[in-house]
C-alpha positions as CSV (number, residue, x, y, z in Angstrom):
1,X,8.5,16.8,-4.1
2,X,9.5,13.0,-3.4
3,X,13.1,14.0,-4.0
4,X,13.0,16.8,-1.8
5,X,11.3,14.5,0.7
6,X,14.1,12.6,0.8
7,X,16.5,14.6,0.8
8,X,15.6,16.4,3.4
9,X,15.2,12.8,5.2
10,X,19.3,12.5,5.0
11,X,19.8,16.1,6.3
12,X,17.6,15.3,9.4
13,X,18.9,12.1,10.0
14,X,22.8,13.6,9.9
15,X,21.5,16.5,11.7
16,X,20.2,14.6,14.4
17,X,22.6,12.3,15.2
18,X,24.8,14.9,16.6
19,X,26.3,14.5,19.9
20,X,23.6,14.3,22.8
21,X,22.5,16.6,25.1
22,X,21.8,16.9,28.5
23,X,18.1,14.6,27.8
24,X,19.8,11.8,25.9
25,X,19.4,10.2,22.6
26,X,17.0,8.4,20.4
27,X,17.9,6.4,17.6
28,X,14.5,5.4,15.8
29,X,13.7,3.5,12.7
30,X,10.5,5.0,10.6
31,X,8.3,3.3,7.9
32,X,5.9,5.7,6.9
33,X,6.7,8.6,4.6
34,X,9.2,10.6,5.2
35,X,7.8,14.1,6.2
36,X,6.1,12.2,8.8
37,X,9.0,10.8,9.9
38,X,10.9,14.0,9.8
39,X,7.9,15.5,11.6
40,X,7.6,13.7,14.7
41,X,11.4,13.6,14.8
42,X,11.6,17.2,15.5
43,X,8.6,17.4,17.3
44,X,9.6,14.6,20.3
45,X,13.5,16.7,20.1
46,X,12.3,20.0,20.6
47,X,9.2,19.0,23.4
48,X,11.7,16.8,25.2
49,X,15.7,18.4,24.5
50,X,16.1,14.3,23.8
51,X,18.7,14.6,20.6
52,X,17.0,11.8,17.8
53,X,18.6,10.4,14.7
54,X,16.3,9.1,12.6
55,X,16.6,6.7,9.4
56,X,13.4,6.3,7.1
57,X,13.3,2.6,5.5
58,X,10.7,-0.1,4.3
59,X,9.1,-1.9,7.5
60,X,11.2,-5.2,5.5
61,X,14.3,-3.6,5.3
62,X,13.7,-2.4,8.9
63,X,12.8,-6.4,10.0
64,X,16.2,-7.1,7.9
65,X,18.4,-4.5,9.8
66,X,16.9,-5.5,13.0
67,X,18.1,-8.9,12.5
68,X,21.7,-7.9,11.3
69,X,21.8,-5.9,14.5
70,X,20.3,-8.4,17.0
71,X,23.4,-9.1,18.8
72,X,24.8,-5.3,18.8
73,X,21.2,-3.5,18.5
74,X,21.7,-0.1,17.2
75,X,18.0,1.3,17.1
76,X,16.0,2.3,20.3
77,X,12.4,2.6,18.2
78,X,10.8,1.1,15.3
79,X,7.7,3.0,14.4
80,X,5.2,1.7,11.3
81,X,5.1,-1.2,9.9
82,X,2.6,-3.5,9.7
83,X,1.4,-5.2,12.8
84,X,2.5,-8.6,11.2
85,X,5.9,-7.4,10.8
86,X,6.3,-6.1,14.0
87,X,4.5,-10.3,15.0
88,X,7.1,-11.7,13.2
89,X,10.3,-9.2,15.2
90,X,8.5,-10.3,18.5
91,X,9.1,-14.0,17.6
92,X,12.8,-13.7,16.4
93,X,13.1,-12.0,19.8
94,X,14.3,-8.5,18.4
95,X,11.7,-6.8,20.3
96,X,10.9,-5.8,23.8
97,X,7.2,-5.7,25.8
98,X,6.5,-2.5,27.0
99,X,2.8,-1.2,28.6
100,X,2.5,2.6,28.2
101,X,0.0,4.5,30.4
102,X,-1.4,6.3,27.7
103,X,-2.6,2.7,25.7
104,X,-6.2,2.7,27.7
105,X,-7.5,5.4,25.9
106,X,-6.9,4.2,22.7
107,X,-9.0,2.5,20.2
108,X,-9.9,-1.0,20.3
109,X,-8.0,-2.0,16.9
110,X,-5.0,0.0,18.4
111,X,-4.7,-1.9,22.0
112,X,-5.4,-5.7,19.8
113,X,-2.1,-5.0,18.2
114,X,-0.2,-5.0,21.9
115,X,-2.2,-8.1,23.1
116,X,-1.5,-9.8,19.6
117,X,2.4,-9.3,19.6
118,X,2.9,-10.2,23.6
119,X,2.8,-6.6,24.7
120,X,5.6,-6.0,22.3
121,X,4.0,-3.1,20.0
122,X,1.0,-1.2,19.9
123,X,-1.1,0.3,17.1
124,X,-0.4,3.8,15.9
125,X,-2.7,3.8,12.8
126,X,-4.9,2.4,10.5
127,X,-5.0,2.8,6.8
128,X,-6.6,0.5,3.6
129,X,-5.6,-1.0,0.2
130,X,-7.0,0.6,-2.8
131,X,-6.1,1.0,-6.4
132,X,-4.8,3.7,-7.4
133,X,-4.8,5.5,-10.8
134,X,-3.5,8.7,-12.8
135,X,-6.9,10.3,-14.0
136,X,-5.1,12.1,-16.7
137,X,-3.2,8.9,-18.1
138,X,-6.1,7.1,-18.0
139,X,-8.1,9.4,-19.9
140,X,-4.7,10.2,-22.4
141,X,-4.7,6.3,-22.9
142,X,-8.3,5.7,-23.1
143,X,-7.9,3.2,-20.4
144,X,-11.1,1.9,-18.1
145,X,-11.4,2.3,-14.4
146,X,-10.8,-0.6,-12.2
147,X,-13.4,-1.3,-9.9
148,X,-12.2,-4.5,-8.7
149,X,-8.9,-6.8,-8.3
150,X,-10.0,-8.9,-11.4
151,X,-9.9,-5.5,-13.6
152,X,-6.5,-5.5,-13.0
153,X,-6.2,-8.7,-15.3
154,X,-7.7,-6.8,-18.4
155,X,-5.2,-7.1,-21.6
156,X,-5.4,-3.1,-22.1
157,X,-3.7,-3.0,-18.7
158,X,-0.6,-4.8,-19.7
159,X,2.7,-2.5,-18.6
160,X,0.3,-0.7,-17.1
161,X,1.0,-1.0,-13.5
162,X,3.5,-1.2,-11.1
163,X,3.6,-3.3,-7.8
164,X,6.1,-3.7,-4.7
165,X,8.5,-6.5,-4.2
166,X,7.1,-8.4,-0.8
167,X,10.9,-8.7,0.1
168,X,11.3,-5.1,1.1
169,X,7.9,-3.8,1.5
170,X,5.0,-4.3,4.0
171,X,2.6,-3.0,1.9
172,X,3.4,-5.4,-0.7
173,X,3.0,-8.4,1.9
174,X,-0.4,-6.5,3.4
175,X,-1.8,-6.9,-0.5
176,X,-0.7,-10.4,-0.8
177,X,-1.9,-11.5,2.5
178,X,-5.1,-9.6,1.9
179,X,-6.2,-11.5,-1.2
180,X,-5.2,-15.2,0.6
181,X,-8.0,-14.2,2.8
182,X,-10.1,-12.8,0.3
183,X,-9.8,-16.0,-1.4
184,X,-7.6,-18.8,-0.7
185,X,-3.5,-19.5,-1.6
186,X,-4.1,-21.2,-4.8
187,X,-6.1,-18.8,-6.3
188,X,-4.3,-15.8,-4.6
189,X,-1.1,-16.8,-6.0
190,X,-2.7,-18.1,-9.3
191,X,-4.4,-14.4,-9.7
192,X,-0.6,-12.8,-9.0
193,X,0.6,-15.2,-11.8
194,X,-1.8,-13.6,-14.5
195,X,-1.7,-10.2,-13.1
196,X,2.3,-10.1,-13.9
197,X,1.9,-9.9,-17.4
198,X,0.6,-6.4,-16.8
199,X,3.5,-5.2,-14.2
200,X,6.0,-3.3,-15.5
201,X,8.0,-3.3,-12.5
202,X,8.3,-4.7,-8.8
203,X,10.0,-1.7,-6.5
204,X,11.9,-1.7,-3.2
205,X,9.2,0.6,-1.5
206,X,5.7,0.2,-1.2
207,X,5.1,4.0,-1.7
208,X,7.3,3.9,-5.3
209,X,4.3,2.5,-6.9
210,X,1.6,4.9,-6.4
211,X,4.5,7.7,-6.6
212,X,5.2,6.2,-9.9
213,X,1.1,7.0,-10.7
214,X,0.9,10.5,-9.2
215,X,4.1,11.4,-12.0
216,X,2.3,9.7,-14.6
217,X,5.0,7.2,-15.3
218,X,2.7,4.4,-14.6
219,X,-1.1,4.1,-14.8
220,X,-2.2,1.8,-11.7
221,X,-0.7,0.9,-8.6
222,X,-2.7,-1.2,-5.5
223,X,-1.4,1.3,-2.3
224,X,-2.5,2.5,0.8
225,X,-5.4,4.8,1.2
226,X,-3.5,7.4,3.5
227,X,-0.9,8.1,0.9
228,X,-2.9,8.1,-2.1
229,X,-4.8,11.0,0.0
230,X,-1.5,12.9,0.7
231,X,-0.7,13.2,-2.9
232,X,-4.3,14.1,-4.3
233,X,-3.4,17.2,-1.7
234,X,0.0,17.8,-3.3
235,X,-2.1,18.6,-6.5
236,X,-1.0,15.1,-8.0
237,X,-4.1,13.7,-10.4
238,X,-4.0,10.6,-8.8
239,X,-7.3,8.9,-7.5
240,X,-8.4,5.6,-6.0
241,X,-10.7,2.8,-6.2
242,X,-11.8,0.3,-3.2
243,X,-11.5,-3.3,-5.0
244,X,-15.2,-4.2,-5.0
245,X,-14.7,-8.2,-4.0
246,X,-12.9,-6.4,-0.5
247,X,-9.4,-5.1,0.6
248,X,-6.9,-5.5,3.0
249,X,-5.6,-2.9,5.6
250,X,-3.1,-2.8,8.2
251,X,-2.5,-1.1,11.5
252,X,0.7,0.0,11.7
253,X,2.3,-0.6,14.7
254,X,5.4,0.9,17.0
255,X,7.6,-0.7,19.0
256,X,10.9,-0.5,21.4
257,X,13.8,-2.7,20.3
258,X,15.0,-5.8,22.7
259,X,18.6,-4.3,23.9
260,X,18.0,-0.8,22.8
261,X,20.7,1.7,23.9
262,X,18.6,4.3,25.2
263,X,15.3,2.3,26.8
264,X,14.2,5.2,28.7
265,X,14.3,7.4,25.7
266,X,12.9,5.0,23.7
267,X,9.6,4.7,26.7
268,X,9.1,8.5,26.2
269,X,8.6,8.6,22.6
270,X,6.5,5.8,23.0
271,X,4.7,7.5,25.3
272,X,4.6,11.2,24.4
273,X,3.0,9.5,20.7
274,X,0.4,7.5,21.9
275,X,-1.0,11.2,23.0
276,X,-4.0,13.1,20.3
277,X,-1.2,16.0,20.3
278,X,1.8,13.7,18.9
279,X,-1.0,12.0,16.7
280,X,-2.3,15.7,14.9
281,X,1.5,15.6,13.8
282,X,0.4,13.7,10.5
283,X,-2.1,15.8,9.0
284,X,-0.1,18.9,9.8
285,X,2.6,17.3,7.1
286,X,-0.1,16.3,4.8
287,X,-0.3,12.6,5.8
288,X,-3.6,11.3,6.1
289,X,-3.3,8.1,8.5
290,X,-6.6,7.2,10.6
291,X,-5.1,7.6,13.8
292,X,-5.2,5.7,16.8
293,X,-6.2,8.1,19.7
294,X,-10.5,8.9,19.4
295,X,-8.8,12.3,20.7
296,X,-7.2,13.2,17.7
297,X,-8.3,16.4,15.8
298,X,-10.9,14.9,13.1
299,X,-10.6,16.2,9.2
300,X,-12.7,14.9,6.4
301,X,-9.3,13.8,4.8
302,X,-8.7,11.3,6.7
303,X,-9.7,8.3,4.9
304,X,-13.1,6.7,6.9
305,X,-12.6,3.2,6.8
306,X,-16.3,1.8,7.8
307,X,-17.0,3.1,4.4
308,X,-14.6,0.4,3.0
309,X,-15.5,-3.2,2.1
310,X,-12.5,-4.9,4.4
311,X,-10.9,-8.3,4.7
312,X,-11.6,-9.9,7.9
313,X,-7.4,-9.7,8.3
314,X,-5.7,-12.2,10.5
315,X,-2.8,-10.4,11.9
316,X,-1.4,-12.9,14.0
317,X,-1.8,-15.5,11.5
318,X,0.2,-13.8,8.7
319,X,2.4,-12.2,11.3
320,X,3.6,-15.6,12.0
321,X,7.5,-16.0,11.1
322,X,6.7,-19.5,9.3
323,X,4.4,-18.1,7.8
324,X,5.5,-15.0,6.5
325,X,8.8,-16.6,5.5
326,X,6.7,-19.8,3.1
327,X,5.0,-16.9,1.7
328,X,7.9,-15.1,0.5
329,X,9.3,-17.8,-0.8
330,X,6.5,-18.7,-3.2
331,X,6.5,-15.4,-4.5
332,X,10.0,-15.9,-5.3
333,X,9.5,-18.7,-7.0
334,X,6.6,-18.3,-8.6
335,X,6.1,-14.3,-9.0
336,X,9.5,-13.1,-8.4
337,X,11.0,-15.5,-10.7
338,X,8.6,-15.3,-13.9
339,X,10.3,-13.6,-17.4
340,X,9.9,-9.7,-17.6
């Protein structure tokens, strides 16, 4: 099914970047997965005749490429991602303020994303770390179920689970930035130290990991709720565990690109999404996001984070480009670099 995802992801985006039509073009960058990408794609090109190529990457490969590109940009959009990520574009200047209509009727969480990044993106979702595990592997290998983020460092778990590479991924940095607030630097980074005798493997994509669980090639992976709940509908064993000290979360965010091609393009998608319509798009592709519009259609599959023991997350804090960029670095050199 992932394969099919994406490759139906390279047919859209060569599909869609044909010549434009009458409305214009789009060209957008998208974070989450890809039938949600491919989803609202098609949706904004048939409601609006505006012709949209699409690319579906890691919110940290998207920050890359928007650097590469700042002086030639060639995106209009960039929608997921993190709201730090999209903090640390709107410092390096790669992104562009922009007030839709449609913000005031969204929810609070939502609108703190635009006044936290200068009016330079706005929340689209919400979602939360858990741990994920294959119910069937576990029971095959006799294995215990995590309850917390210290049962992760249990010596039956070594090669036992899989993590993303902060480099590439924001849900990597989101998990990283959760347990500094959970409990401090030292001991976050001293905690990742231990728990990489039990990795197996550090992957480009955030959603590889708990992929990587739902096919049983690997027992545990920390991931988003939302995702987890997309492939427990697929028919995937895969279920999930809300670390009992507390968990990060993220809203992801969207934004328009400083020196986009097509800036009045680029304002319609952003706001034809910010309406409950755009935003029932996700659960009719079987993604599972808690959406930012109180207008969108309710279903007990979204994921109900007041139910969740959550970080108090500083987004502006760990959205900081300083910031963001020391923490990296430590993680290469003193996670990244450790002997497999």
């Amino acid at each position: 099914m992932v394969i099919r995802s994406l490759a139906i992801a390279g047919l859209l985006t060569l599909s869609l970047a044909s010549p434009a039509g009458a409305q214009g073009a789009l060209n957008m960058l998208c974070a989450p997965a890809a039938d949600w990408c491919e989803g609202i794609a098609t949706s904004f090109q048939r409601e609006t005749g505006i012709n949209v190529a699409m690319a579906r990457k890691s919110s940290g490969e998207i920050l890359a490429q928007l650097r590469a590109e700042a002086q030639n940009p060639r995106t209009d959009v960039w929608f997921g991602g993190s709201t730090e990520t999209h903090i640390t574009a709107a410092e390096g200047k790669l992104l562009q303020a922009y007030t839709s209509p449609n913000m005031a009727a969204l929810h609070t969480w939502a609108k703190r994303s635009h006044t936290q990044s200068d009016g330079q993106c706005v929340g689209v979702s919400s979602g939360a770390i858990g741990i994920t595990y294959n119910r069937e592997l576990m029971a095959r290998r006799n294995l215990p179920l995590p309850a917390s983020w210290l049962d992760l460092l249990r010596p039956e778990y070594r090669g036992e689970i899989q993590l993303p590479n902060p480099n590439s991924s924001g849900t990597a940095y989101t998990i990283i930035a959760g347990l500094i607030q959970l409990w401090d630097e030292e001991r976050a980074f001293d905690y990742l130290r231990r728990l990489h005798a039990n990795v197996n493997a550090y992957t480009r994509s955030g959603a590889a990991p708990m992929q990587a669980v739902a096919r049983g090639e690997t027992a545990i992976a920390p991931s988003f709720n939302m995702e987890t709940a997309s492939m427990r509908q697929a028919g995937f064993p895969i279920e999930i565990a809300y670390p009992e000290e507390g968990t990060s979360y993220e809203v992801a965010c969207m934004s328009i690109v400083r020196g986009a091609r097509n800036p009045a393009q680029a304002r319609r998608f952003y706001d034809w999404y910010l309406t409950p319509a755009a935003m029932d798009i996700g659960p009719s592709v079987n993604q599972w996001h808690v959406p930012a519009h109180p207008g969108a259609a309710p279903d007990p599959r979204i994921p109900d984070l007041s139910t969740i023991r959550l970080v108090d997350y500083d987004f502006a804090a760990f959205g900081n480009s300083a910031t963001r960029r020391r923490i990296l670095e430590r993680w290469d050199r003193e996670i990244g670099s450790l002997p497999r």
